[in-house]
C-alpha positions in Angstrom: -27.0 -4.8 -92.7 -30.3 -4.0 -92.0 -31.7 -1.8 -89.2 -33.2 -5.1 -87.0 -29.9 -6.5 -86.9 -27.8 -3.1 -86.1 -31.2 -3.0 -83.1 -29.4 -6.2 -81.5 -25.8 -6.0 -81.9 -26.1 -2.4 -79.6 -25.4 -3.4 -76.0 -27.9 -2.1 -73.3 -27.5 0.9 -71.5 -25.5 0.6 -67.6 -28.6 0.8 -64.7 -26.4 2.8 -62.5 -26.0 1.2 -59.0 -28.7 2.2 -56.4 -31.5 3.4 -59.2 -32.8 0.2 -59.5 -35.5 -1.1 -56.4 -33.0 -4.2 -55.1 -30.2 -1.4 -54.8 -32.7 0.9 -52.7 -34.0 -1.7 -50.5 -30.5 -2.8 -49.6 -29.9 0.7 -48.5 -33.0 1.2 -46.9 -32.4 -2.4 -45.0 -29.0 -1.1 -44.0 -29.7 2.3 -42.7 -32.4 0.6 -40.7 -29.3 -1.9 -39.3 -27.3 1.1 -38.2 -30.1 3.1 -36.7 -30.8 0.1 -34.4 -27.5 -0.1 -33.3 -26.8 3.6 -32.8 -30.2 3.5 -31.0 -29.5 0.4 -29.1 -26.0 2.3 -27.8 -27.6 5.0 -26.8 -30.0 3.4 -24.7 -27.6 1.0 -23.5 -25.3 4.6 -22.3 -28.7 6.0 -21.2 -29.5 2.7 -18.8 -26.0 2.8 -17.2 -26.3 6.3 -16.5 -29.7 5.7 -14.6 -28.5 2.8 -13.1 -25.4 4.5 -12.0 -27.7 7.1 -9.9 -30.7 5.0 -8.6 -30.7 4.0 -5.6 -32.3 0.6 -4.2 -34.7 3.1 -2.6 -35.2 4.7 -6.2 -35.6 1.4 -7.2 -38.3 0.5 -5.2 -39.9 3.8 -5.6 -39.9 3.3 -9.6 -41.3 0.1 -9.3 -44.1 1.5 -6.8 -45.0 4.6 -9.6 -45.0 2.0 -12.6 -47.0 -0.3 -10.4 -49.8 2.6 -9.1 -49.9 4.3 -12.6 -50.7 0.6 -14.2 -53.5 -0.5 -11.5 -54.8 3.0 -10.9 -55.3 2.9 -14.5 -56.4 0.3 -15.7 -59.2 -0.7 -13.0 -60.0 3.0 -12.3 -58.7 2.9 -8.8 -58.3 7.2 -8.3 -55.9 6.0 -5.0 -53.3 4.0 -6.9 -53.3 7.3 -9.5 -52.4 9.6 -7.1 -49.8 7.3 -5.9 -48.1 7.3 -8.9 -48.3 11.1 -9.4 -47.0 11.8 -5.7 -43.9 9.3 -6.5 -43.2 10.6 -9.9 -42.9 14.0 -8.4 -41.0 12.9 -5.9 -38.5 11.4 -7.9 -38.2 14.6 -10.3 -37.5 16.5 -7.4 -34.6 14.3 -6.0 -33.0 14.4 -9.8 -32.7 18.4 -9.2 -30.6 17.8 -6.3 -28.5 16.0 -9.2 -28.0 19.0 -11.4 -24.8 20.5 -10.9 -20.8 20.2 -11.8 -18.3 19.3 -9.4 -15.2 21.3 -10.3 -13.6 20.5 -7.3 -9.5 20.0 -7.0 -9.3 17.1 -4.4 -6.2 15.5 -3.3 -5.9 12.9 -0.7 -2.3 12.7 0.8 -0.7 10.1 3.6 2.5 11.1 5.5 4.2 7.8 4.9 3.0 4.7 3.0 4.9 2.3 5.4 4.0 1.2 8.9 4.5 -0.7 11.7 2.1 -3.1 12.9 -0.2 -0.7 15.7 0.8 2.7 14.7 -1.6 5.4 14.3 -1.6 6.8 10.5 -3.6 10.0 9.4 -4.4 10.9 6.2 -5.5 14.1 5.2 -8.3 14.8 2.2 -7.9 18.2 1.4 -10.6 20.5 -1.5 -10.5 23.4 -3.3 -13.0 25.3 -5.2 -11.1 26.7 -8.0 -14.1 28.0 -10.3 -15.3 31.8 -9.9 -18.6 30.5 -8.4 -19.6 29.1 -5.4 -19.9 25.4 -5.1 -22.6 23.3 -3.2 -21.6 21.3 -0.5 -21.3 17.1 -1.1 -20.6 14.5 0.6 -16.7 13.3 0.8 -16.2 9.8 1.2 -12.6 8.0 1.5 -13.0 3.9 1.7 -10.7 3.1 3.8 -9.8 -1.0 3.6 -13.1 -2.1 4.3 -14.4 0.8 6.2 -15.4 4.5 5.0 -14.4 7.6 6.3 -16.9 9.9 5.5 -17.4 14.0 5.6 -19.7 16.7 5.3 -17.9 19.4 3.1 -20.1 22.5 3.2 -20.4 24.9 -0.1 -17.2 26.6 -1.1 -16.6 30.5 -2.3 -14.7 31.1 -4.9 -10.9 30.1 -4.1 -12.0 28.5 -0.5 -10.2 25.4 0.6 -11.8 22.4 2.6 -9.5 20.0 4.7 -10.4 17.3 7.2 -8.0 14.4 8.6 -9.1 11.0 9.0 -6.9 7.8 11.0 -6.2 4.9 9.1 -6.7 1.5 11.8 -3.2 -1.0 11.5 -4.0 -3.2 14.6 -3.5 -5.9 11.7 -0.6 -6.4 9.5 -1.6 -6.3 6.3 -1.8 -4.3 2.8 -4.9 -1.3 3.5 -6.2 -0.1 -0.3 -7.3 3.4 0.3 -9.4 5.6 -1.7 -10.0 6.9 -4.4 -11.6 9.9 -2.7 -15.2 10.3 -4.0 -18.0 13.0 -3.8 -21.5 12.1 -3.4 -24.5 14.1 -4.7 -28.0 12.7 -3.4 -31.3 14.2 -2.5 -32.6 14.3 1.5 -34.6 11.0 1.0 -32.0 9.0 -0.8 -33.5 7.4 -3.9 -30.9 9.4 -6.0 -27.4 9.1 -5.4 -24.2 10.3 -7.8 -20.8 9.2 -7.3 -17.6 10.9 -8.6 -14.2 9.7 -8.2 -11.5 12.1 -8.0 -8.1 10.8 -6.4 -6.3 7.4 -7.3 -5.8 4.5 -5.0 -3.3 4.2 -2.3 -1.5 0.8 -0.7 -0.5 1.5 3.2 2.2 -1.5 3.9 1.3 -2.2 7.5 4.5 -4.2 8.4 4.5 -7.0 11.0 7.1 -6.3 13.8 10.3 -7.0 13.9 12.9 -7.3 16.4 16.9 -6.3 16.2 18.8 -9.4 16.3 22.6 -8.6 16.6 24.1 -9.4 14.0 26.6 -12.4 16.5 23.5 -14.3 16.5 23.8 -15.3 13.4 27.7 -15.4 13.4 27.3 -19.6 13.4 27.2 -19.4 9.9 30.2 -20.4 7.8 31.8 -17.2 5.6 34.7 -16.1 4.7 35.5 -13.9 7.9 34.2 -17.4 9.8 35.6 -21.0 10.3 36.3 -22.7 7.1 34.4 -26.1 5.8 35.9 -29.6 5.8 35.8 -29.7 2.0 39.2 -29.5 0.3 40.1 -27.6 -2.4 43.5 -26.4 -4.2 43.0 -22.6 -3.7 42.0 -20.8 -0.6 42.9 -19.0 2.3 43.0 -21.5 4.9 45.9 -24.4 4.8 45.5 -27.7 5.3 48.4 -30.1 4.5 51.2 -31.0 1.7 49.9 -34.4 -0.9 52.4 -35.1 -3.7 51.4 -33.5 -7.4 49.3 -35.2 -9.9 48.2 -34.3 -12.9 46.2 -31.2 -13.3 47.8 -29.7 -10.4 48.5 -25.8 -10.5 52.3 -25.3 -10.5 52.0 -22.0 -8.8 50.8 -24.4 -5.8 53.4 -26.1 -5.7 55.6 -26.1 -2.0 59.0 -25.8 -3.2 60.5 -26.1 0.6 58.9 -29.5 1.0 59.9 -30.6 -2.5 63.6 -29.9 -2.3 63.4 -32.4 1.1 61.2 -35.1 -0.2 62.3 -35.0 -3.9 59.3 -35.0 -5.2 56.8 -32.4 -6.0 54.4 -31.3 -3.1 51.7 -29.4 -3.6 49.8 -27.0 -1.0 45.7 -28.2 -0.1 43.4 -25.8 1.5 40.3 -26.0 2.8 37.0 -24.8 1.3 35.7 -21.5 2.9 32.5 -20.6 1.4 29.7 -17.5 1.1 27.3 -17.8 3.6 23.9 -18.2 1.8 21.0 -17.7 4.8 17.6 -19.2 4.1 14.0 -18.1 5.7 11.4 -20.6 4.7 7.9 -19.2 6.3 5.2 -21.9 6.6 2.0 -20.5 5.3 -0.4 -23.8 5.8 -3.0 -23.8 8.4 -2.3 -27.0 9.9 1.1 -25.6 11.2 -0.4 -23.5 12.8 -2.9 -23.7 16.3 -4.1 -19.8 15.5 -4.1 -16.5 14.1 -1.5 -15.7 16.6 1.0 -18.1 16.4 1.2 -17.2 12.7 1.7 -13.5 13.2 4.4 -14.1 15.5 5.4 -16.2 12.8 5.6 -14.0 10.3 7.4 -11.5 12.8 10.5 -13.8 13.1 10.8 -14.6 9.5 11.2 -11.0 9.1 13.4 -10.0 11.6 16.0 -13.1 10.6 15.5 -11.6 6.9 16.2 -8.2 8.1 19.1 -8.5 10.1 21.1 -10.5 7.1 20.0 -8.0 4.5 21.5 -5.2 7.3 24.6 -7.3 7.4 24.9 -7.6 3.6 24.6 -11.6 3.8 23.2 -13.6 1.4 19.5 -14.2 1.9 16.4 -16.0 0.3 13.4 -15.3 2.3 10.8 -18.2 0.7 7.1 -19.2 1.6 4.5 -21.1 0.9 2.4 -20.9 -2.3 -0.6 -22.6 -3.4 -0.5 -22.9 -7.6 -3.2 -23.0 -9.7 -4.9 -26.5 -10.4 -3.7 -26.9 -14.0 -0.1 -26.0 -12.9 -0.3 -27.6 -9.4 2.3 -30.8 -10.6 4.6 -28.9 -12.6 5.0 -25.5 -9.9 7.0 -26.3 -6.8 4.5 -24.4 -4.5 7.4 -22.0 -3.7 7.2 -18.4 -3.0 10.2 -16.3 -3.3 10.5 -12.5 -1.1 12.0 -9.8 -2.4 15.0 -9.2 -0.1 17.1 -6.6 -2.5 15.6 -4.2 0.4 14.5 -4.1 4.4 11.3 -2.7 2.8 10.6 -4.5 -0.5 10.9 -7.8 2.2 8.4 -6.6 4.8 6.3 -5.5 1.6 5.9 -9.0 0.6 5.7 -10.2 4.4 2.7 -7.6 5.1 0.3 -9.8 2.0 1.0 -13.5 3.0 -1.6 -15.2 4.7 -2.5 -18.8 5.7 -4.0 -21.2 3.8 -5.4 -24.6 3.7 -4.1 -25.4 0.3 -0.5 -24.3 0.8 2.8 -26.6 1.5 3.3 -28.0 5.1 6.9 -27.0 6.4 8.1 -31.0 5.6 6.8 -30.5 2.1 8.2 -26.8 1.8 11.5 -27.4 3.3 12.0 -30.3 -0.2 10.8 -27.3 -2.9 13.4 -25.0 -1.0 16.1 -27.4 -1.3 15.4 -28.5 -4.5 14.7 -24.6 -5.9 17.7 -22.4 -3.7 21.3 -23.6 -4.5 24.2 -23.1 -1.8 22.3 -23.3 1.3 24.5 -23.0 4.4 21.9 -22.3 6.9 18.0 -22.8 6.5 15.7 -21.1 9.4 11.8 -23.3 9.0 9.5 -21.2 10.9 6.0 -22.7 11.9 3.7 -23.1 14.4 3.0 -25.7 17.4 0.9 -27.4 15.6 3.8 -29.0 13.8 5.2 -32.3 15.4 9.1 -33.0 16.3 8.5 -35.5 13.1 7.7 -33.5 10.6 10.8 -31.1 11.4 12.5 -34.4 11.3 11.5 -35.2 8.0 12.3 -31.6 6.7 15.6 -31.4 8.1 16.5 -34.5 6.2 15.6 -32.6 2.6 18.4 -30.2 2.7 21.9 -32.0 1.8 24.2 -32.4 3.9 26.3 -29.8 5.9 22.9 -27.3 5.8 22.7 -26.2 9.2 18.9 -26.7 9.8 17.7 -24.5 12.4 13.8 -24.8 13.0 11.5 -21.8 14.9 8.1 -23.1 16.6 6.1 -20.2 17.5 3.8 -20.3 20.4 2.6 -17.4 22.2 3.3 -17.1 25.8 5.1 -20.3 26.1 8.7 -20.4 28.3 11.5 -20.7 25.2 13.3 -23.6 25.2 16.4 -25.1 22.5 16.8 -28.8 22.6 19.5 -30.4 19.4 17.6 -33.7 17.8 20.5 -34.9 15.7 21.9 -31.7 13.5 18.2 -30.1 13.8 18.2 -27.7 15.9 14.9 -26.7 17.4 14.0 -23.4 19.0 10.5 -22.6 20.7 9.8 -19.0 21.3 6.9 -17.6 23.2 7.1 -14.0 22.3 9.4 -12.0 19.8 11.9 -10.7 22.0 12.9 -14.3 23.1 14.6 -14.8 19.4 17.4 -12.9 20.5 18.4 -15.2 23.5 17.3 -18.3 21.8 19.6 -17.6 18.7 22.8 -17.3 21.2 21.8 -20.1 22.7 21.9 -21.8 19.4 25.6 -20.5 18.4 26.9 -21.9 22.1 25.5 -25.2 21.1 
């Protein structure tokens, strides 16, 4: 074999990968991929932080500077330069009021985290310089619902504390978010402002109020310590009469006495004594309702009747009005159900409902209660004037039959009054304190 042909049978040596000028390129081209997007973090980290500390007033003032320094310039105006240089200064100096670590120890504490409707709350924000320097003095700032509750803590010493008390409003029942405690940082002019958050956030349940009902006002309903039914059944504790056996019957019923006379077997029949099951159904649409106050008293007797059976160990389902989401609006029963395993978890849930115009009416409500709570014995509809003697009608009729159906209309300052339309039972109250009397009314009728 000659030398030519030993020449081409000897493969070619490996290029080692990245040598050649494609490999190169593709690592220059992808270096140059993650330096943009390292770069592009960082400036997107870098905006946020600016953002976080301008002001609207900074803002403007930034906009003034870029705006004198481009006209000054560029048409040689020496005003609009000097402009610019007397804002840019400006706004260096309010970053030094910046400069700084808050090592603060902040807690913000509340005596209780449940209230009645009206009562006077204080909180307490209390800060503590634990560092061997001395602190400067910030701003303290508590949001409060809505509001703010703001202080002016001055510099603290090494190991100096800082405590100021602040009163939470509850002339409305409702759920009040408070804090988290911040500390605010800005210069005298305000064009630089930073924000620190220190505490977590806080629920005060601002309960609506209740009333004590005694516990014989609602003794009407059929228990076990209370008058049997008129169904019949072949094992209780309340006799009835003798029939003659049949098939199926228990033998331990049997009335021997009574079979040794007749001759045939005669079996004891009872009737039907059952476990009171109470039922609250709170209206929360607006046309029940003629105003904000008829609905708060509303929502008052709902949850003193809720109260008073969870104090009496009944059985209790405390419902309300709910508006479902569009795409589940025909296949959710627009039915709300309270928590009633507690007096408090109940008034929790009573202290965030609210009206609205999208939620059941009471007729419409009183059919998804029936149709979602089982063993009813006694259903209480609460609503406002605004619904007619029809409509209670026509909710009444929902429940099957031997549900005691015992309707509330709440109207403020009206005389109470109890009139029986068929087996509804209507009761108008005019302030709290009249559900008392009206519910004894209702167990003499």
């Amino acid at each position: 074999m000659d030398a030519g042909a030993v020449t081409a049978l000897t493969p070619p040596a490996a290029v080692p990968v990245g040598t050649s000028g494609d490999g190169r390129l593709a690592e220059t081209v992808a270096a140059g991929v993650r330096f943009a997007r390292e770069a592009s973090a960082r400036a997107t980290r870098a905006l946020h932080v600016v953002s976080s500390v301008v002001t609207p007033l900074g803002w403007a003032a930034l906009t003034v500077v870029g705006a004198s320094f481009l006209v000054g310039y560029a048409l040689g105006w020496t005003e609009f330069i000097v402009i610019g240089w007397a804002g840019l200064v400006l706004l260096v100096a309010a970053s030094c009021f910046l400069i700084g670590r808050n090592a603060f120890e902040i807690h913000l504490h509340l005596p209780v985290d449940r209230v009645v409707v009206g009562e006077r709350v204080p909180g307490q924000v209390n800060v503590r310089n634990p560092t061997r320097r001395r602190l400067p003095g910030v701003g303290v700032e508590v949001p409060v619902g809505a509001g703010l509750a703001e202080f002016a803590m001055p510099s603290l010493a090494r190991g100096e504390d800082f405590s100021d008390v602040f009163i939470v409003p509850t002339r409305k029942r409702g759920v009040i978010p408070i804090g988290p405690v911040r500390t605010a940082r800005a210069d005298p002019i305000g064009l630089l402002r930073r924000e620190v958050a220190w505490s977590e956030q806080v629920s005060l349940f601002v309960h609506p109020r209740t009333v004590s009902i005694p516990s014989m006002s609602t003794g009407f309903i059929r228990d076990l310590e209370g008058n049997p039914t008129r169904d019949l059944t072949n094992s209780d504790v309340s006799f009835h009469a003798l029939r003659e056996y049949v098939a199926g019957d228990e033998r331990r019923a049997i009335h021997w006495k009574s079979t040794a006379k007749t001759g045939r077997f005669m079996v004891r029949q009872f009737e039907e004594s059952r476990r009171s099951h109470l039922m609250v159904a709170l209206s929360l649409a607006e046309s029940d309702y003629a105003d904000e106050d008829e609905f708060e008293l509303a929502v008052s007797v709902a949850g003193s009747l809720g109260v008073r059976a969870i104090r009496d160990a009944r059985t209790v389902s405390v419902v309300a009005s709910a508006v479902p989401p569009d795409s589940n609006r025909r296949r959710m029963p627009g039915l709300r159900s309270l928590r009633t395993l507690t007096r408090a978890r109940l008034l929790d849930d009573l202290s965030g409902v609210d009206r609205s115009s999208a939620a059941l009416p009471v007729s419409e409500l009183a059919r998804a209660a029936a149709d979602t709570v089982a063993g009813i014995s006694v259903a209480f509809l609460v609503c406002g004037s605004a619904t007619t003697l029809t409509q209670l009608r026509t909710a009444a009729s929902r429940f099957p039959a031997g549900v005691d159906v015992v309707a509330v209309i709440c109207a403020p300052e009206t005389v109470p009054s109890f009139r029986r339309v068929a087996e509804l039972s209507v009761l108008t109250i005019g302030y709290l304190e009249d559900l008392q009397h009206s519910l004894a009314r209702t167990k003499a009728a």
